[in-house]
C-alpha positions in Angstrom: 136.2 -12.7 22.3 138.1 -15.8 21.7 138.9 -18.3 25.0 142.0 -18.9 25.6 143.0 -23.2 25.1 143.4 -24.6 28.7 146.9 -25.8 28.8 147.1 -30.1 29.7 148.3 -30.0 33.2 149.5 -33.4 34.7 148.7 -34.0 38.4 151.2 -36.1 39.9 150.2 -37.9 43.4 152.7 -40.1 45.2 153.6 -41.6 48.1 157.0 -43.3 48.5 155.8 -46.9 47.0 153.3 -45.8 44.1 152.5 -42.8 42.3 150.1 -41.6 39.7 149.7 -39.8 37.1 146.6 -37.9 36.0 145.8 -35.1 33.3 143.6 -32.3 33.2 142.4 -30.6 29.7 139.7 -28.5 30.8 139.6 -26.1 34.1 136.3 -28.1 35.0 138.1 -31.8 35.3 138.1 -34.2 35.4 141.0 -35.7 35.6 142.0 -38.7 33.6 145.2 -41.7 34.8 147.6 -41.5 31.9 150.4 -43.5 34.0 150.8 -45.7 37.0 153.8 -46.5 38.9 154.8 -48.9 41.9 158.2 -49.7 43.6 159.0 -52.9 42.8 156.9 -56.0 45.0 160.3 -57.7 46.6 161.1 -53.6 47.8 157.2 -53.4 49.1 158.1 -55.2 52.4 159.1 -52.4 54.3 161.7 -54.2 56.5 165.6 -53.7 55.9 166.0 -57.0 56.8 164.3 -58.6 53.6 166.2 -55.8 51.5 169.9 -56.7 52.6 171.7 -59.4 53.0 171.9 -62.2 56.1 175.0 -60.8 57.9 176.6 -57.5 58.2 179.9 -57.7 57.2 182.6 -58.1 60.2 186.0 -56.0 60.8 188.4 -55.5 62.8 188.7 -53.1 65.2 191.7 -50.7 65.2 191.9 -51.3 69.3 191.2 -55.0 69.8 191.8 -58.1 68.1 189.0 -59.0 67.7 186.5 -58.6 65.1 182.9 -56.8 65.3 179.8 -56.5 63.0 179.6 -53.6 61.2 176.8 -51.2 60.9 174.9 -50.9 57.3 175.8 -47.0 56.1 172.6 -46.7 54.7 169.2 -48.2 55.2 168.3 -50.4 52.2 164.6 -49.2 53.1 165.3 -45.6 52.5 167.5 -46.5 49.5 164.6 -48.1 47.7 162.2 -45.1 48.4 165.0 -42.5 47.1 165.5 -44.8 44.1 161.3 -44.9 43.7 161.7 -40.9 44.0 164.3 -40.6 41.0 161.9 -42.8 39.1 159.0 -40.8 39.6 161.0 -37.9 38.3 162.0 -40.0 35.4 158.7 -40.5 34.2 157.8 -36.7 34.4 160.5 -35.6 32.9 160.4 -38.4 30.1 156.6 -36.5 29.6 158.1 -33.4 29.8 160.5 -33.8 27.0 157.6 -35.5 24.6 155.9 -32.5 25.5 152.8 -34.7 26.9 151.9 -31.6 29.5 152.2 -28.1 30.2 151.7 -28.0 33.4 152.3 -29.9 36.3 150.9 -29.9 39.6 152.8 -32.4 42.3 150.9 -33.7 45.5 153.0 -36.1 48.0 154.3 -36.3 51.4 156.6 -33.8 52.4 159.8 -35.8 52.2 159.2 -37.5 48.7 158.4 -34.1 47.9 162.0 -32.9 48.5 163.2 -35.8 47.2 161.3 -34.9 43.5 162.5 -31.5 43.7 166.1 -32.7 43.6 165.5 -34.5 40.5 162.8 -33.3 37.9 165.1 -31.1 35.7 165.1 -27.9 35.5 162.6 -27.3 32.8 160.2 -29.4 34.0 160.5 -27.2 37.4 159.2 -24.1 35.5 156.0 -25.1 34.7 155.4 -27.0 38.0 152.1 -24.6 38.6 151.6 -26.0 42.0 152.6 -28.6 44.9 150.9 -29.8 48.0 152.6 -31.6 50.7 150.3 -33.9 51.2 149.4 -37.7 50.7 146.6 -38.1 48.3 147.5 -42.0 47.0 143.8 -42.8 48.5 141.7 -39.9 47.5 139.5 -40.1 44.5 140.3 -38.5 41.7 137.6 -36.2 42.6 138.7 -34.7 45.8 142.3 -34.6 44.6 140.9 -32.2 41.6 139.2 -30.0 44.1 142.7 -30.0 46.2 144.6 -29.1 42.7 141.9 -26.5 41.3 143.2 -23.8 42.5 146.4 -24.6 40.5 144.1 -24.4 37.4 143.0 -21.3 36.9 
C-alpha cells in the first residue's frame, strides 16, 4: 500500500516583538527555522514615551481660553505591536503564495492571535490546520512539536 507524502506544515510562534518560523516534512519532526522575525530595536523599548514625540500637541478648549494638552488617540506601543502583527502575516502569506507550505499551524498569545487572523488572507486561512493561544517564543523547538503534533496527523 503506498504512504501517503506528509504535506510541509509551517509552525508559526510569536509573541508581539519576534516571531518564528519553523517547518515540518515528516509527522515525526523535527521541526526546522526557515525564517525569523523581530520588531524593529528602536520599537523594542516598550515605553510610549520613547515611541512619540516630546509634547502632546495643545488646543483649545471650546469653553475656556485657554489651551490644554491633548491626549495621544492611540498608544504608539500598541501601534508598533499591530504593525509587528500585519508583518507577521506578511511573511506567511508571502510563503503561502510561493507555495513554500501546506499547512500551517499558528501558536501566540491570544491577542496577536486575533490580530493574525484579521490579516493572513483568506487562502492562507484554509489550510491553517491548527492554532494555540499560547506563548511558545521560549520553548524549544522540541516541546513546541509536541504542543503542535496533534495538528499533524
Amino acid at each position: 500500500m503506498p504512504t501517503r507524502k506528509f504535506p510541509v506544515t509551517w509552525v508559526v510562534t510569536a509573541d508581539v516583538w519576534r516571531a518564528r518560523f519553523r517547518e515540518c516534512l515528516d509527522r515525526q519532526g523535527p521541526l526546522q527555522e526557515v525564517a525569523d522575525l523581530a520588531l524593529e530595536t528602536e520599537e523594542m523599548h516598550g515605553n510610549a514615551r520613547d515611541l512619540k514625540s516630546d509634547k502632546p500637541g495643545r488646543a483649545f478648549s471650546s469653553t475656556e481660553a485657554s489651551r490644554s494638552m491633548m491626549e495621544p488617540h492611540h498608544d504608539p506601543v500598541e501601534l508598533a505591536k499591530l504593525r509587528f502583527a500585519k508583518a507577521v502575516a506578511r511573511q506567511v502569506n508571502d510563503a503561502f503564495r510561493r507555495n513554500q507550505f501546506k499547512r500551517l499551524v499558528i501558536s501566540t498569545p491570544p491577542k496577536m492571535l486575533g490580530a493574525l487572523r484579521q490579516d493572513i488572507c483568506a487562502s492562507a486561512q484554509q489550510v491553517i490546520a491548527g492554532e494555540l493561544d499560547k506563548d511558545m517564543m521560549k520553548a524549544t523547538p522540541q516541546a513546541i512539536f509536541e504542543s503542535v503534533e496533534p495538528f499533524l496527523r
